[in-house]
C-alpha positions as CSV (number, residue, x, y, z in Angstrom):
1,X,43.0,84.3,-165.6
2,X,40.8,84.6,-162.3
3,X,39.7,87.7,-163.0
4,X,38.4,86.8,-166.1
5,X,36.7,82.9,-164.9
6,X,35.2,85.3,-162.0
7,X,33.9,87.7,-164.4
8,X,32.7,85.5,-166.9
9,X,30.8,83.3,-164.1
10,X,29.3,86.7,-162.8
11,X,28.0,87.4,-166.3
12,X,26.5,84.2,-166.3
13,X,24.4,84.3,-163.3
14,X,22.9,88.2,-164.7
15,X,20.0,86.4,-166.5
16,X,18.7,85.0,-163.0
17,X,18.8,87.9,-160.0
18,X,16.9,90.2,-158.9
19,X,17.2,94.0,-157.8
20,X,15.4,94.0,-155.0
21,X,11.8,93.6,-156.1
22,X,12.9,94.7,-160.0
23,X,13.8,90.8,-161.6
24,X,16.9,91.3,-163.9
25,X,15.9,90.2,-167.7
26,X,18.6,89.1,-170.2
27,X,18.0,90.5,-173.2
28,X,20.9,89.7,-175.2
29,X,24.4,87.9,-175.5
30,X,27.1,88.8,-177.2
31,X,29.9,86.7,-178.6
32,X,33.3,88.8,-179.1
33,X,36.0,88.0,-181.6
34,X,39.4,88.9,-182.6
35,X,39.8,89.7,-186.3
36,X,42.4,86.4,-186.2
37,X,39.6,84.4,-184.7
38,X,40.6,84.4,-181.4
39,X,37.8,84.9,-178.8
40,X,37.8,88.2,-177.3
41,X,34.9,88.0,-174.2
42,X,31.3,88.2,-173.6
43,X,28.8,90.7,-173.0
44,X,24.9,90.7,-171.7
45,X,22.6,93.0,-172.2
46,X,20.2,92.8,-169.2
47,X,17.0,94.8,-168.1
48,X,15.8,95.9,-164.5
49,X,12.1,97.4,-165.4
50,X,13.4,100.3,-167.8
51,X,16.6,100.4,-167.1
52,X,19.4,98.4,-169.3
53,X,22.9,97.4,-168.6
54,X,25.8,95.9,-170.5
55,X,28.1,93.7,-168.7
56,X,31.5,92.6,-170.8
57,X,34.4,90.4,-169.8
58,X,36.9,90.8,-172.2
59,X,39.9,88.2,-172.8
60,X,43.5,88.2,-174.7
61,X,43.2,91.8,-175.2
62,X,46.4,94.4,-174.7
63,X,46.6,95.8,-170.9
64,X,45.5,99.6,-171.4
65,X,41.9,101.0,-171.7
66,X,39.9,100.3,-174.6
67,X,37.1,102.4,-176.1
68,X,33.9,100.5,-176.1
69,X,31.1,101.1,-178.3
70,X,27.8,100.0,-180.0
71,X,27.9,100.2,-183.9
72,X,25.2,100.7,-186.4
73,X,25.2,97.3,-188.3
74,X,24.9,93.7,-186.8
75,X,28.1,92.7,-188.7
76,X,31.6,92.0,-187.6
77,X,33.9,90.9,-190.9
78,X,37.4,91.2,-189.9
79,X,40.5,92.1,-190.1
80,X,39.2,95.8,-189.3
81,X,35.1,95.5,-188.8
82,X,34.6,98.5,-190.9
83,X,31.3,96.6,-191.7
84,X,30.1,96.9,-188.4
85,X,29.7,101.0,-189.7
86,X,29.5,103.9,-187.2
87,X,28.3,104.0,-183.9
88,X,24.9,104.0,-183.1
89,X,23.6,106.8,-183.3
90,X,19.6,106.8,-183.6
91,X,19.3,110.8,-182.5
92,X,22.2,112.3,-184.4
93,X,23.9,113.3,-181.4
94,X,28.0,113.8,-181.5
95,X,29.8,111.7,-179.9
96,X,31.1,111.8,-176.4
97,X,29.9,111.3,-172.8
98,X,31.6,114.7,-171.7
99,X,30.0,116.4,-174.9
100,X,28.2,119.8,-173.8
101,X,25.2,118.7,-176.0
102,X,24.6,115.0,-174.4
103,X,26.3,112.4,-175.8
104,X,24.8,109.1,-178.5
105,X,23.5,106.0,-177.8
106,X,26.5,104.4,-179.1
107,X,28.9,105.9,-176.3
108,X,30.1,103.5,-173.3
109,X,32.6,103.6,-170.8
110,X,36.7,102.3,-171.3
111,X,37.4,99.2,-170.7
112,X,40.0,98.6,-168.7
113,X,42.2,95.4,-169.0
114,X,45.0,94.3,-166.3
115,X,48.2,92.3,-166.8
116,X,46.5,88.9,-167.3
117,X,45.1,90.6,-170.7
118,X,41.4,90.5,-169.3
119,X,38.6,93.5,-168.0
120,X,35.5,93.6,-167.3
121,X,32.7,96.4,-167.3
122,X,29.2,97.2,-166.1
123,X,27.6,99.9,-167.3
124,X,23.7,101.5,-167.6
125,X,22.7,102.5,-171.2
126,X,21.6,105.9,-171.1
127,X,17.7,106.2,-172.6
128,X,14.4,103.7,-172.0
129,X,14.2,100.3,-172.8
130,X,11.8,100.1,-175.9
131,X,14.2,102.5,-177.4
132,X,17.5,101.4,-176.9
133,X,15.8,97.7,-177.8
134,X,14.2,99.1,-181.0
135,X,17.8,100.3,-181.8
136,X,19.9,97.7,-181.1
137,X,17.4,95.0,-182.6
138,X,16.5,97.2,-185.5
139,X,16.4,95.5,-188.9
140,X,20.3,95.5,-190.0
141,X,20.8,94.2,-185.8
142,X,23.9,96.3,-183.7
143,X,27.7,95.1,-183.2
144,X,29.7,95.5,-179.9
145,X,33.3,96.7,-180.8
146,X,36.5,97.2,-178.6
147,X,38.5,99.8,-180.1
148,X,42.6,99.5,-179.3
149,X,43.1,102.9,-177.8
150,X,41.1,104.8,-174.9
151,X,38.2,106.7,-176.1
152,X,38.8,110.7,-174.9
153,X,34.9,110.7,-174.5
154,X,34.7,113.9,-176.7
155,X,36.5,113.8,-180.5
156,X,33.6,113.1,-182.5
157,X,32.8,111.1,-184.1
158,X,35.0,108.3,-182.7
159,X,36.4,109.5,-179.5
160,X,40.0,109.2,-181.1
161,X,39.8,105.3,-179.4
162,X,42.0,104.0,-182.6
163,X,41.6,100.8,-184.5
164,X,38.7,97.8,-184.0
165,X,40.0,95.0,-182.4
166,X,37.0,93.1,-181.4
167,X,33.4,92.6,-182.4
168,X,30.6,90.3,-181.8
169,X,27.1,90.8,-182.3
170,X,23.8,91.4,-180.4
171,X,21.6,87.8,-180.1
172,X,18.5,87.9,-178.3
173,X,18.3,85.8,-175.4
């Protein structure tokens, strides 16, 4: 539990730092959820000049790694977030960070989560930050969802990273 009060207070603090002379903007917050209502984490979406970064500390979630990825729709209605749609995927790329043509905008990094059933992740958004903005904030909004299995960062179009277990929604900040 720790890890996850240390993670969470570190996410906190993102809206207020600086990168050397670059200040660090929050841009969003997200709120995750279990499909039973339990919470699931927290995630920030921060800026330093064009470059973005999500930041997520999960909670009560299996030990394992956990495929991670944005979703088309702005909508998380459990038990499976099937509203949530596909990942987001404004250039009709296939999925997959080790794909030989580039992988989409949906496409993050495992999470990985220890014994005490928490993780946390930093990781920059690949593409500029009036597009991935204009994406995620678009008119139907974007959902953040943990998948239970590991994605294999090529199957397309999911990665093979199994069921949704968590989702929450992009807010502005």
């Amino acid at each position: 539990m720790k890890q996850s009060t240390a993670a969470l207070a570190t996410l906190a603090l993102c809206g207020c730092a600086t990168l050397g002379d670059i200040p660090i903007e929050r841009i969003a917050r997200v709120e995750l959820w279990q499909a039973n209502g339990t919470p699931a984490g927290t995630a920030m979406l921060t800026a330093a000049g064009d470059k973005v970064t999500i930041s997520i500390a999960a909670i009560g979630l299996a030990e394992g790694l956990h495929g991670l990825h944005l979703h088309m729709v702005g909508t998380c209605e459990g038990p499976a977030f099937t509203s949530a749609g596909p990942h987001l995927n404004p250039a009709s790329h296939q999925h997959g960070t080790l794909n030989p043509a580039g992988s989409h905008l949906g496409d993050l990094p495992n999470l990985t989560v220890g014994k005490q059933e928490a993780g946390a992740l930093s990781a920059q958004i690949v593409g500029t930050r009036a597009a991935i903005e204009a994406s995620i904030f678009d008119a139907d909004g974007t959902a953040l969802v943990i998948h239970a299995s590991a994605d294999d960062y090529v199957t397309d179009p999911s990665g093979n990273s199994g069921t949704r277990i968590a989702c929450g929604i992009f807010k502005r900040s």
